[in-house]
LOLOKE-550269 format. One record per residue (C-alpha): residue number from 1; residue in three letters; x, y, z. Coordinates in nm, 2 decimals. Layout:
! LOLOKE-550269
<site><nr>NUM</nr><rest>ALA</rest><px>X</px><py>Y</py><pz>Z</pz></site>
...
//
This chain:
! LOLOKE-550269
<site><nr>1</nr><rest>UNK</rest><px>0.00</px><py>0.00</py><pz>0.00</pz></site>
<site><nr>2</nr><rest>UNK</rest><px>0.08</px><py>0.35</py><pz>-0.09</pz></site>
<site><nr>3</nr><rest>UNK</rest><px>0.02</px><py>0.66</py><pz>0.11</pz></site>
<site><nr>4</nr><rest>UNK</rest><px>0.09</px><py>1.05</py><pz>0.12</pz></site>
<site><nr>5</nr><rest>UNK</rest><px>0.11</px><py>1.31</py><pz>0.43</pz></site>
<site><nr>6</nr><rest>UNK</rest><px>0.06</px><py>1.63</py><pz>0.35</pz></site>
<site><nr>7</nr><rest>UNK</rest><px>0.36</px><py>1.82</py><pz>0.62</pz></site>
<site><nr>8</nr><rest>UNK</rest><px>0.41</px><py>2.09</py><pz>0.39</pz></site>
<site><nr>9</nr><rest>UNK</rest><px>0.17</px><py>2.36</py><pz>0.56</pz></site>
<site><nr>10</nr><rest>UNK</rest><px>0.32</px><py>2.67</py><pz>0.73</pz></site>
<site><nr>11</nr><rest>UNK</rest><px>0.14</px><py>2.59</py><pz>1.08</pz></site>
<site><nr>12</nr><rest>UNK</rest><px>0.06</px><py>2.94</py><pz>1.14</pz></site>
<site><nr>13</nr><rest>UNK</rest><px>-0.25</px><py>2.82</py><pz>1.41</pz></site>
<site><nr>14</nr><rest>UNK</rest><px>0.05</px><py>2.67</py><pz>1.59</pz></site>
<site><nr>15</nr><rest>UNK</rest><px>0.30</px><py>2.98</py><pz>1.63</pz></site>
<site><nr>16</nr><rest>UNK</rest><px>0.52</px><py>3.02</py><pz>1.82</pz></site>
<site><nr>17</nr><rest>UNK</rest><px>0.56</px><py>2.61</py><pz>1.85</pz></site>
<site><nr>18</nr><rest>UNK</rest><px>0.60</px><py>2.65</py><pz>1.46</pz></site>
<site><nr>19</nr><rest>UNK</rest><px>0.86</px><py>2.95</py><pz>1.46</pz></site>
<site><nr>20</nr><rest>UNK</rest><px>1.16</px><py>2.72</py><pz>1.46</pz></site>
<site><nr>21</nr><rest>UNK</rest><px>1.04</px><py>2.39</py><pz>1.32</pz></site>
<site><nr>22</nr><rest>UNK</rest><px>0.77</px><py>2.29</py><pz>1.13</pz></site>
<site><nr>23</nr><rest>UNK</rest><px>0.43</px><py>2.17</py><pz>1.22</pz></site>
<site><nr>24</nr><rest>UNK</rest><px>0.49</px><py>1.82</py><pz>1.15</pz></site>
<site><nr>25</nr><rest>UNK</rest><px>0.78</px><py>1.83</py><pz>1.38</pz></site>
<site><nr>26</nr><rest>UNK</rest><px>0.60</px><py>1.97</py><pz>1.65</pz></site>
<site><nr>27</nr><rest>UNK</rest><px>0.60</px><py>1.70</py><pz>1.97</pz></site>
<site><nr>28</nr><rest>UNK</rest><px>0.30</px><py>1.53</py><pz>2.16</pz></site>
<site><nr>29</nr><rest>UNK</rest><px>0.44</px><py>1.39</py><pz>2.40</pz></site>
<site><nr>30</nr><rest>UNK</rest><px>0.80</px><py>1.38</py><pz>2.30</pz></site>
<site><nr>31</nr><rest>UNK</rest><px>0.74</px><py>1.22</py><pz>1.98</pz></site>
<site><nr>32</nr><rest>UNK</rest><px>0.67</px><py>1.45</py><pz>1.66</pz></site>
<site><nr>33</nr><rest>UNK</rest><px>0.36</px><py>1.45</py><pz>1.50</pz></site>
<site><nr>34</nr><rest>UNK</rest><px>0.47</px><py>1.32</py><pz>1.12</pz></site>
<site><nr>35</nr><rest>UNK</rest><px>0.64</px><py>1.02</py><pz>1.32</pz></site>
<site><nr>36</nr><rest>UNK</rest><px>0.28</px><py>0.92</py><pz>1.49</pz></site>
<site><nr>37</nr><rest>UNK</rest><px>0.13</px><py>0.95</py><pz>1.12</pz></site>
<site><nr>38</nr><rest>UNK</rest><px>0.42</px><py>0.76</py><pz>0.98</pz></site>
<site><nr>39</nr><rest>UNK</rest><px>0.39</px><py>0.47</py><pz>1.29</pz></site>
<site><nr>40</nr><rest>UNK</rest><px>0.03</px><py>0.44</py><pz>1.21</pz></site>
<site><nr>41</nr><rest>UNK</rest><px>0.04</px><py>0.40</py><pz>0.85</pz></site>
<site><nr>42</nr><rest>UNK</rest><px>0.30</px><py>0.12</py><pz>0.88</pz></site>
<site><nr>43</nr><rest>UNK</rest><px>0.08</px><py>-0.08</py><pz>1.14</pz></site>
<site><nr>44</nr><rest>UNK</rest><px>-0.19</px><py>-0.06</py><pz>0.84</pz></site>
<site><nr>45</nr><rest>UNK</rest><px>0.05</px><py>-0.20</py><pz>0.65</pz></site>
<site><nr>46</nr><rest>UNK</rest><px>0.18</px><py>0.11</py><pz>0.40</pz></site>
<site><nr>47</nr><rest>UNK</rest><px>0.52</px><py>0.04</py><pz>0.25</pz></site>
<site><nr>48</nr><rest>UNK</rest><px>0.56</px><py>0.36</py><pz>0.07</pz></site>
<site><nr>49</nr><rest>UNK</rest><px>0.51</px><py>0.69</py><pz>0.14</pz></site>
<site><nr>50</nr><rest>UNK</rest><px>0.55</px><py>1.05</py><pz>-0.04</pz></site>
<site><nr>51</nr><rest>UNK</rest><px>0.57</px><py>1.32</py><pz>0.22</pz></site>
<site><nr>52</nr><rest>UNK</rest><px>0.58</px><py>1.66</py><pz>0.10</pz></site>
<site><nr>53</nr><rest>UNK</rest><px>0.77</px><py>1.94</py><pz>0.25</pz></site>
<site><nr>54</nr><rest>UNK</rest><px>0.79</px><py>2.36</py><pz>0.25</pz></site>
<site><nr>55</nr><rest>UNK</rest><px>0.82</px><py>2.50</py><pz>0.62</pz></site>
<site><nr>56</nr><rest>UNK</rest><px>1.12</px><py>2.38</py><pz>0.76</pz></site>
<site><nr>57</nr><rest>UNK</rest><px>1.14</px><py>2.13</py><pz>0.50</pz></site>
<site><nr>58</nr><rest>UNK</rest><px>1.55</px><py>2.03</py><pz>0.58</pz></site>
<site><nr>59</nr><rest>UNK</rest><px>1.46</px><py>1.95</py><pz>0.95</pz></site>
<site><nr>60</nr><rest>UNK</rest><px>1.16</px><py>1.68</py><pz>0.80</pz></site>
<site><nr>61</nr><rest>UNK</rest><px>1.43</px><py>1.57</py><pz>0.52</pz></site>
<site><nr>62</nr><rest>UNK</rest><px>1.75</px><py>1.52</py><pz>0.86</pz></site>
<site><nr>63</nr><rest>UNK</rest><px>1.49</px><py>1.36</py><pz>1.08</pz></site>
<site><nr>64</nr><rest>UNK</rest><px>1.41</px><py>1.07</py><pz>0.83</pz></site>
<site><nr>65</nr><rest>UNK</rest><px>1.73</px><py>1.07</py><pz>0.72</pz></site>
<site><nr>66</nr><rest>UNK</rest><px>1.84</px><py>0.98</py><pz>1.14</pz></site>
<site><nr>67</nr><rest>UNK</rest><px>1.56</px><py>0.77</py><pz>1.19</pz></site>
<site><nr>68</nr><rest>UNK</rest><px>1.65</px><py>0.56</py><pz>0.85</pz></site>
<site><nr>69</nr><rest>UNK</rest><px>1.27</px><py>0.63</py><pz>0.70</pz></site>
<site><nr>70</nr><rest>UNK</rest><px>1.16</px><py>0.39</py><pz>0.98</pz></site>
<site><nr>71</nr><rest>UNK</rest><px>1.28</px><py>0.11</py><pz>0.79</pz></site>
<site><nr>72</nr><rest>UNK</rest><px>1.02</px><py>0.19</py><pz>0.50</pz></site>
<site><nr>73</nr><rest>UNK</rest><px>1.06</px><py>0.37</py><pz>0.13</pz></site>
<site><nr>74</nr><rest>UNK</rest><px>1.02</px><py>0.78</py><pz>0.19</pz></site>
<site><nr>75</nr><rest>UNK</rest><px>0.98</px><py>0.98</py><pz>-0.06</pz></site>
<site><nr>76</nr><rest>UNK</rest><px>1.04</px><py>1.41</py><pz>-0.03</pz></site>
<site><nr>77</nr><rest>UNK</rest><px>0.84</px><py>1.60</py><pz>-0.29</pz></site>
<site><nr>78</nr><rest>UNK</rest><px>0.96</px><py>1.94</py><pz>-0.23</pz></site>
<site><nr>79</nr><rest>UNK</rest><px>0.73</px><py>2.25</py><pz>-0.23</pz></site>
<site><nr>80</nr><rest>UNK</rest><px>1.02</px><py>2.51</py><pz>-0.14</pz></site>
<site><nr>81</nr><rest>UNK</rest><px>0.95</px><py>2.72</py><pz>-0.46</pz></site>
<site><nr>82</nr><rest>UNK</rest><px>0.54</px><py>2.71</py><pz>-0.43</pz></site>
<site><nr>83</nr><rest>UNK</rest><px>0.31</px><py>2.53</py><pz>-0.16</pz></site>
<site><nr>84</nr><rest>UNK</rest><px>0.09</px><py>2.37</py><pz>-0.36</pz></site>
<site><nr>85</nr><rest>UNK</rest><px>-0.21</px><py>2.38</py><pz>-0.15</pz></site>
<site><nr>86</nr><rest>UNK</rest><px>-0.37</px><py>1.99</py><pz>-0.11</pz></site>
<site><nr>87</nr><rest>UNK</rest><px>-0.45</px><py>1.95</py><pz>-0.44</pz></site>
<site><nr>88</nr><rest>UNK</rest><px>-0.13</px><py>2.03</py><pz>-0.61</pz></site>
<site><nr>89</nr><rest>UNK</rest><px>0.05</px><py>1.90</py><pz>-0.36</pz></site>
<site><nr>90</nr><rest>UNK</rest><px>-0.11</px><py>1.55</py><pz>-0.48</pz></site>
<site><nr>91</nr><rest>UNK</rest><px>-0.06</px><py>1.68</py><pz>-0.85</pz></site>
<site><nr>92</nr><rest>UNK</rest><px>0.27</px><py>1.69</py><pz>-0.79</pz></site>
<site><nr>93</nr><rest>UNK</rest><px>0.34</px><py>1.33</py><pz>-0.70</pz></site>
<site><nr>94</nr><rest>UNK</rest><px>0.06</px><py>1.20</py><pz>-0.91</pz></site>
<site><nr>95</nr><rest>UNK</rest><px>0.34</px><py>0.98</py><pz>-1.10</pz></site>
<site><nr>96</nr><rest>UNK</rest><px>0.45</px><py>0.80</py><pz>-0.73</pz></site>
<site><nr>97</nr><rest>UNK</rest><px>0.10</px><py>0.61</py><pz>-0.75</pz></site>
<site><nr>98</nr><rest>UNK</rest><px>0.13</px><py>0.49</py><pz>-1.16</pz></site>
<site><nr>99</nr><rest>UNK</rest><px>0.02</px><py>0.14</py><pz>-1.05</pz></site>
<site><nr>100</nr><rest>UNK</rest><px>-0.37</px><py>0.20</py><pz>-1.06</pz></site>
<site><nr>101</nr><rest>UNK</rest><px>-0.38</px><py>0.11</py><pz>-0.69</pz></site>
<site><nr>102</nr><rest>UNK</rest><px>-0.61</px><py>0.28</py><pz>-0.43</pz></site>
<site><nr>103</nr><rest>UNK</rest><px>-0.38</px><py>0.56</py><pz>-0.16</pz></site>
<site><nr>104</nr><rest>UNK</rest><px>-0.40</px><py>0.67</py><pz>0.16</pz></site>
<site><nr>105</nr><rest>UNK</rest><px>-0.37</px><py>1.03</py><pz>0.23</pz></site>
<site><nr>106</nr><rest>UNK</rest><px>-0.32</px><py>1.18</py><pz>0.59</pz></site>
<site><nr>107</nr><rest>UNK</rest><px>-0.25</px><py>1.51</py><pz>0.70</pz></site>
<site><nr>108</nr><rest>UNK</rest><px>0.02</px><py>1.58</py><pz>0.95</pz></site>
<site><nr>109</nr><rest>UNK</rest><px>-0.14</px><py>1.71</py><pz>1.20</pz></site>
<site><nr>110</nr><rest>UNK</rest><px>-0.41</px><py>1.50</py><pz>1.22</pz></site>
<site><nr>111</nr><rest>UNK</rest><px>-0.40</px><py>1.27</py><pz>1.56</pz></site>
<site><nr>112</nr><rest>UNK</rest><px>-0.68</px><py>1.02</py><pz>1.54</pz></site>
<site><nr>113</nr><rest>UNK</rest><px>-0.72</px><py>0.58</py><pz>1.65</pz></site>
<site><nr>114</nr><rest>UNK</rest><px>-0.92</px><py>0.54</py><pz>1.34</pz></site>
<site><nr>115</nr><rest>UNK</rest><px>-0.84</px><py>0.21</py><pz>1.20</pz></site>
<site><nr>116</nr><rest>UNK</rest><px>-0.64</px><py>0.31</py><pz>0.87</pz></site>
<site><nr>117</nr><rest>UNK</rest><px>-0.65</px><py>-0.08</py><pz>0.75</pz></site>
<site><nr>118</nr><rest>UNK</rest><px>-1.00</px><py>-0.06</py><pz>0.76</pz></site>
<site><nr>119</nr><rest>UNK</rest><px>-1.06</px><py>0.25</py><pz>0.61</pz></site>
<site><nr>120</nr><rest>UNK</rest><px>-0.87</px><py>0.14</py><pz>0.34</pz></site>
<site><nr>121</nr><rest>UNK</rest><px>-1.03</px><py>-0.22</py><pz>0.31</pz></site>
<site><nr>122</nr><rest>UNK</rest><px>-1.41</px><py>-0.08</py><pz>0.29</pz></site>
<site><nr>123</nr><rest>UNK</rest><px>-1.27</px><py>0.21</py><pz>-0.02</pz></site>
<site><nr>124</nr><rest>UNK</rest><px>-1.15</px><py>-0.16</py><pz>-0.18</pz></site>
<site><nr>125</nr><rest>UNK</rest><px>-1.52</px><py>-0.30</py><pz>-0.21</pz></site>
<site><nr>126</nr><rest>UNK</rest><px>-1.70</px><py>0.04</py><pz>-0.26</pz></site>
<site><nr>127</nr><rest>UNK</rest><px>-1.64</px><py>0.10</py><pz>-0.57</pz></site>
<site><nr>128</nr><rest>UNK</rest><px>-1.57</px><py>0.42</py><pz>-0.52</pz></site>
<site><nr>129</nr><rest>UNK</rest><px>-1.31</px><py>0.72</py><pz>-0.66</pz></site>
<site><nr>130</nr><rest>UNK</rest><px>-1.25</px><py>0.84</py><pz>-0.32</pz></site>
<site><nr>131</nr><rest>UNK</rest><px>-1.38</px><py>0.76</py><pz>0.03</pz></site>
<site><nr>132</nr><rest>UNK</rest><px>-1.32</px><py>1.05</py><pz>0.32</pz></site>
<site><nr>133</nr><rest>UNK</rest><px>-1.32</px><py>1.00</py><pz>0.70</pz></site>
<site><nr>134</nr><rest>UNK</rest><px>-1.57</px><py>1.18</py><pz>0.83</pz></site>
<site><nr>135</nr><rest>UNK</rest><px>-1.79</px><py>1.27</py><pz>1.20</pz></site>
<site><nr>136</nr><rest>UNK</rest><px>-2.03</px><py>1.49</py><pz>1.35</pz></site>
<site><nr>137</nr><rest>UNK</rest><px>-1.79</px><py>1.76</py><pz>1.51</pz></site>
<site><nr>138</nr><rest>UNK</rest><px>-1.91</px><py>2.17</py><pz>1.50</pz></site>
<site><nr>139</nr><rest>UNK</rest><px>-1.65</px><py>2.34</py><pz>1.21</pz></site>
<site><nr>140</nr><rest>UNK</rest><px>-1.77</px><py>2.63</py><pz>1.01</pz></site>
<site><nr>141</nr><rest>UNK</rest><px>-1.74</px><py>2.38</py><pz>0.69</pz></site>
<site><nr>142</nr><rest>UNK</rest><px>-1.93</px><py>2.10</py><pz>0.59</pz></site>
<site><nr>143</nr><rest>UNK</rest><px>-1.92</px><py>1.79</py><pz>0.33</pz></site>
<site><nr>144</nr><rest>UNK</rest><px>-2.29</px><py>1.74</py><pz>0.24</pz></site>
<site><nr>145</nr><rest>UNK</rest><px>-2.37</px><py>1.37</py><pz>0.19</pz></site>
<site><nr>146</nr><rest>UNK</rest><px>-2.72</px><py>1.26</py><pz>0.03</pz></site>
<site><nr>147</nr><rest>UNK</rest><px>-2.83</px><py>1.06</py><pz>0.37</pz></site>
<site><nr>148</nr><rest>UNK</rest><px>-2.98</px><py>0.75</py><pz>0.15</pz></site>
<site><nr>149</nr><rest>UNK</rest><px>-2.65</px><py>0.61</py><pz>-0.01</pz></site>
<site><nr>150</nr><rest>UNK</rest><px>-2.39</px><py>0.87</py><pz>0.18</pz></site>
<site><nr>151</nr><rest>UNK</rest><px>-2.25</px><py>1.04</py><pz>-0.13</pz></site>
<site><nr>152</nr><rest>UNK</rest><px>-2.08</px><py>1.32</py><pz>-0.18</pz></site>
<site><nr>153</nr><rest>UNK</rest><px>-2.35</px><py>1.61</py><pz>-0.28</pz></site>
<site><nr>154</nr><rest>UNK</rest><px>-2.22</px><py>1.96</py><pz>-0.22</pz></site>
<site><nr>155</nr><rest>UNK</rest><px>-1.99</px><py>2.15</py><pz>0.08</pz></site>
<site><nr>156</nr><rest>UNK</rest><px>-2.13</px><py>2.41</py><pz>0.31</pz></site>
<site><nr>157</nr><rest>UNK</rest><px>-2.01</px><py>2.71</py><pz>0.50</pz></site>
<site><nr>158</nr><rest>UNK</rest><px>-2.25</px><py>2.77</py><pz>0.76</pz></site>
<site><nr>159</nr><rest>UNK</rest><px>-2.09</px><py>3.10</py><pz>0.90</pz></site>
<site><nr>160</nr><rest>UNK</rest><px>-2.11</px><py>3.27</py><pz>0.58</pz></site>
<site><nr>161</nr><rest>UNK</rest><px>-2.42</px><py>3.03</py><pz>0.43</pz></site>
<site><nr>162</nr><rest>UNK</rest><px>-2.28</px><py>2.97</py><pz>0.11</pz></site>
<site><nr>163</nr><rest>UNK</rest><px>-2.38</px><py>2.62</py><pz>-0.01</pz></site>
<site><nr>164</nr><rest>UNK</rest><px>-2.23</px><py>2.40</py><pz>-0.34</pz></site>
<site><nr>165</nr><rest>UNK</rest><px>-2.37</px><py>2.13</py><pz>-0.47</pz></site>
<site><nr>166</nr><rest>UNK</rest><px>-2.23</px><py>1.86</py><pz>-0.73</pz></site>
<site><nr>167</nr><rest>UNK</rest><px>-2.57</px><py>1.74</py><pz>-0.85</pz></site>
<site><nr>168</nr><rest>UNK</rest><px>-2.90</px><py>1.88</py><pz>-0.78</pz></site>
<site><nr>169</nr><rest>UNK</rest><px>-2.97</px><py>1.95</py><pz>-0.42</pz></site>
<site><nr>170</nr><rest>UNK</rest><px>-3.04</px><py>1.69</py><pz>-0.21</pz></site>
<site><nr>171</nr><rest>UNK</rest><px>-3.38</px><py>1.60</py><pz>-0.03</pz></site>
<site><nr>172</nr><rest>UNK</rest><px>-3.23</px><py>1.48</py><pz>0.30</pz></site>
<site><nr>173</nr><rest>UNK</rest><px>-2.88</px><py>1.54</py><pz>0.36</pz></site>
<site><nr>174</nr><rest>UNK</rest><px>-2.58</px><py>1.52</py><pz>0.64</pz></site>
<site><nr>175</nr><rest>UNK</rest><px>-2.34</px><py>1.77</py><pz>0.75</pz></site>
<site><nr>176</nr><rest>UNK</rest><px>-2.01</px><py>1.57</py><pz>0.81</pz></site>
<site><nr>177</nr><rest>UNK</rest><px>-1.70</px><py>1.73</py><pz>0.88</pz></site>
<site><nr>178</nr><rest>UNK</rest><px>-1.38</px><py>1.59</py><pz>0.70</pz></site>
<site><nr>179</nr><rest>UNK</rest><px>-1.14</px><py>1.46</py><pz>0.90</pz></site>
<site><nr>180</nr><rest>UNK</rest><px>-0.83</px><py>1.51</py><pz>0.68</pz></site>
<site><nr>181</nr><rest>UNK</rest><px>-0.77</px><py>1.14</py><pz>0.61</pz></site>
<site><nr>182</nr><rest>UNK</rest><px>-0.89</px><py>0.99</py><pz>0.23</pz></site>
<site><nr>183</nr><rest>UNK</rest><px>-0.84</px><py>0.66</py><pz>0.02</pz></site>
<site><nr>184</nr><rest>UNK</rest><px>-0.79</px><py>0.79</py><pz>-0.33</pz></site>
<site><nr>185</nr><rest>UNK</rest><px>-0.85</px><py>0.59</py><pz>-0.64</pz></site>
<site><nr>186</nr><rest>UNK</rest><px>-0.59</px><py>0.73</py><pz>-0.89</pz></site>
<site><nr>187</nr><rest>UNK</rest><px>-0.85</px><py>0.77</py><pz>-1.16</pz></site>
<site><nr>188</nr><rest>UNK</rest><px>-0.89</px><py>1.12</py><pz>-0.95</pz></site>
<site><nr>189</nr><rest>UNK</rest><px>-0.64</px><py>1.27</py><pz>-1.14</pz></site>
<site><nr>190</nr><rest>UNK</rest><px>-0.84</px><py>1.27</py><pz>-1.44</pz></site>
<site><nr>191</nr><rest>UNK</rest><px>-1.02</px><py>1.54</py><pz>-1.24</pz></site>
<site><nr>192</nr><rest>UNK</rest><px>-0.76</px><py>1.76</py><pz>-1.15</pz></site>
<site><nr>193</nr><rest>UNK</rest><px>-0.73</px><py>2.14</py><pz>-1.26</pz></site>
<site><nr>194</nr><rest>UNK</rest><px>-0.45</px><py>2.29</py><pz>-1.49</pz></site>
<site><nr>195</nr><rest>UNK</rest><px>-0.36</px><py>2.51</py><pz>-1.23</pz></site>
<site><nr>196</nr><rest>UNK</rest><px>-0.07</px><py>2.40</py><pz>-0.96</pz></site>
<site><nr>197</nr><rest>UNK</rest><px>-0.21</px><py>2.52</py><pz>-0.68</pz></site>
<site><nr>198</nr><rest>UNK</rest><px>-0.57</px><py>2.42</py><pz>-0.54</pz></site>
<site><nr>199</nr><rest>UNK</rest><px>-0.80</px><py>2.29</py><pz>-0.29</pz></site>
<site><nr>200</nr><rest>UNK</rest><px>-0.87</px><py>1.90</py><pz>-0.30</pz></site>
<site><nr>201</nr><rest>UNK</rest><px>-1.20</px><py>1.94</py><pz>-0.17</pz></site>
<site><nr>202</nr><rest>UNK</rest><px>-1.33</px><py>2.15</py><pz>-0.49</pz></site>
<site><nr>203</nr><rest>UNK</rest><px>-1.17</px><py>1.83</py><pz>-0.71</pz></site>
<site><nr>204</nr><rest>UNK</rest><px>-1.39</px><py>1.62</py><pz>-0.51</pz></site>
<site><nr>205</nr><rest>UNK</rest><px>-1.67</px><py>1.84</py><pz>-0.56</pz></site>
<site><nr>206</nr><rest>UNK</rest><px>-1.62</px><py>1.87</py><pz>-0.94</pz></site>
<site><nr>207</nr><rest>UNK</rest><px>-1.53</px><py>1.48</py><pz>-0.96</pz></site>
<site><nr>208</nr><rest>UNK</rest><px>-1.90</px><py>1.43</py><pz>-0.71</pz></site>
<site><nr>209</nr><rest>UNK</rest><px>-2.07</px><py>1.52</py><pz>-1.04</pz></site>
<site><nr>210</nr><rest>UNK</rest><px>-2.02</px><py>1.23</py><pz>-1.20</pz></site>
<site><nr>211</nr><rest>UNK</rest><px>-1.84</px><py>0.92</py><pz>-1.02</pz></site>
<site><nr>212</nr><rest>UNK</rest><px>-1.90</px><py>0.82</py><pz>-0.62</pz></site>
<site><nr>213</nr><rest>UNK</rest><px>-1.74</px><py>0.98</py><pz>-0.37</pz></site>
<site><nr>214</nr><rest>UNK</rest><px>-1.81</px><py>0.82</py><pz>-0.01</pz></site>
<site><nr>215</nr><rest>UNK</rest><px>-1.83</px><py>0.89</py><pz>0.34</pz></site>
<site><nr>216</nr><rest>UNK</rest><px>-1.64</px><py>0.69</py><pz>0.56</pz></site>
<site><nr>217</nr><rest>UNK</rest><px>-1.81</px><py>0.79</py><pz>0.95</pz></site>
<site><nr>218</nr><rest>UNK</rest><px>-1.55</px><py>0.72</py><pz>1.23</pz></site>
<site><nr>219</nr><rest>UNK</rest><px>-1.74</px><py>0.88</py><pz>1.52</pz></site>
<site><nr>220</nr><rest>UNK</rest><px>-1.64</px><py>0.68</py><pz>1.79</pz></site>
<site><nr>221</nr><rest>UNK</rest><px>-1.25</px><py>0.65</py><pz>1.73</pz></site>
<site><nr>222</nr><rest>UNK</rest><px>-1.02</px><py>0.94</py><pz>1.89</pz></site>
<site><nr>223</nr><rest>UNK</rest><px>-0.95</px><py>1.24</py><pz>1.68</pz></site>
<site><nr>224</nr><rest>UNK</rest><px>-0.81</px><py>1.54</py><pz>1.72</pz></site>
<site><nr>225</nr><rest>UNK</rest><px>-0.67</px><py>1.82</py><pz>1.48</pz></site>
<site><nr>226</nr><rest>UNK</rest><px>-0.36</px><py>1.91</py><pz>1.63</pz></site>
<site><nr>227</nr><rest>UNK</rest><px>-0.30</px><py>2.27</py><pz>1.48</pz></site>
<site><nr>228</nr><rest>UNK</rest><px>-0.32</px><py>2.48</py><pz>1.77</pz></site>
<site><nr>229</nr><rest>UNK</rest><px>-0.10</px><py>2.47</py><pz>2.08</pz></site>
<site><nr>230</nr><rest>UNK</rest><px>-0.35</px><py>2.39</py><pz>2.37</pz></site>
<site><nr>231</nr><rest>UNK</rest><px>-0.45</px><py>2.10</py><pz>2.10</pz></site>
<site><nr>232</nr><rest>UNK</rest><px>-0.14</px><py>1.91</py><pz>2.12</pz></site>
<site><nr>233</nr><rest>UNK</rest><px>-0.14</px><py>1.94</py><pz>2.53</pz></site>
<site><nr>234</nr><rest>UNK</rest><px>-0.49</px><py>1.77</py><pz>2.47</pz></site>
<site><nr>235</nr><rest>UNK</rest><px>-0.33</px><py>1.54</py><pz>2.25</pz></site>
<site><nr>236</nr><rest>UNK</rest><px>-0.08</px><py>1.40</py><pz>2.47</pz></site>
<site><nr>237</nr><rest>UNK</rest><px>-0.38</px><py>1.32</py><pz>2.69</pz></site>
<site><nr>238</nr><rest>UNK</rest><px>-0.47</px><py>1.07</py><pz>2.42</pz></site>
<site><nr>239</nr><rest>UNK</rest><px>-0.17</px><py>0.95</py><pz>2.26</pz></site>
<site><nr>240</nr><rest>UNK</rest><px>-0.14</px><py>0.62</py><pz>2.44</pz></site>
<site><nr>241</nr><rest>UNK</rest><px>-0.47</px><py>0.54</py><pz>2.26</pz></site>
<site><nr>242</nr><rest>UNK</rest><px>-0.38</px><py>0.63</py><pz>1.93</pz></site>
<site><nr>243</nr><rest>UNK</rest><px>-0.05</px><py>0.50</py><pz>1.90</pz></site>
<site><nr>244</nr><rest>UNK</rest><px>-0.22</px><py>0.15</py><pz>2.07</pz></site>
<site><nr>245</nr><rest>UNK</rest><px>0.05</px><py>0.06</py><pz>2.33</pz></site>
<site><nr>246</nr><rest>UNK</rest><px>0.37</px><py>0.16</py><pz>2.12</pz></site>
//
């Protein structure tokens, strides 16, 4: 199995933890957050990953180099010259998945228990282009599922009450809010922009139109988004669970 973390963000919610490192080197509990991501992935059994890298990006490239990649194949794709956003930053490296298998894709800063070889097993049998963690959490944005088959309809931003929909508006819908991890079917790229930089949610949204994008609901697993300094306090609270007994 293949997988991507997205570390190249500039961690500004985490300032000043982020003023001398990046976020992904940031440390719950003594142990930074790209390695909890990277320990996770290889318990779900990923072999290969693609990280990229902008903030910081030589202390991410000297900590794998020290820790030997944890004994797996790393890959830097380096966003120096441009972050790329999370859609070009998967543009970028759409080459590192050629072989027409299904991906994982986890952000950074993302601490969560949510069983990633699972995930990964039900995207498998879906049938589907992508499938997104999702739960019921309060965010000012939502993915809007069509509540009979839990598709991908539209995206919602309730502060400002702008709505967009893929297909007509659905009848009964749920707000879900995304939890930053993904199985990708590479046959997303055919939906991709020209442009470098960009959002992947407004892929999915275009992609929603015509192929199945599905929720994945992990409500009852830990999950936190680690991108603010009281958060990874509150994430150390947790990190036992997560990490399962490391």
């Amino acid at each position: 199995m293949k997988a991507m973390i997205f570390a190249a963000g500039l961690g500004t919610r985490l300032r000043p933890l982020t003023n001398d490192r990046p976020k992904a080197m940031v440390e719950v509990n003594g142990i930074p957050l790209l390695e909890i991501v990277i320990y996770r992935m290889k318990k779900a059994g990923v072999q290969d990953i693609v990280i990229n890298v902008h903030h910081f990006a030589d202390l991410v490239i000297d900590f794998l180099k020290a820790k030997d990649n944890f004994g797996i194949k790393i890959y830097i794709s380096d966003e120096r010259d441009q972050l790329l956003e999370t859609g070009g930053g998967l543009k970028k490296v759409a080459t590192f998945f050629d072989d027409g298998q299904p991906f994982l894709v986890h952000n950074t800063d993302i601490v969560s228990s949510i069983d990633l070889k699972k995930l990964y097993e039900t995207h498998l049998v879906s049938g589907a282009i992508a499938t997104l963690a999702t739960r019921q959490r309060d965010t000012s944005r939502y993915l809007l599922f069509n509540e009979a088959d839990h598709q991908l309809w539209g995206w919602a931003n309730v502060k400002t009450n702008a709505y967009r929909w893929s297909r007509r508006q659905a009848i009964i819908f749920e707000k879900r809010a995304f939890s930053g991890i993904q199985v990708i079917d590479p046959k997303l790229f055919e939906y991709f922009p020209e442009e470098n930089a960009f959002s992947i949610i407004d892929t999915y949204l275009k992609a929603a139109r015509y192929e199945t994008i599905l929720s994945y609901p992990h409500d009852a697993d830990v999950w936190l988004d680690a991108g603010k300094p009281e958060q990874i306090e509150e994430a150390g609270l947790v990190l036992g669970e997560v990490l399962g007994g490391k």
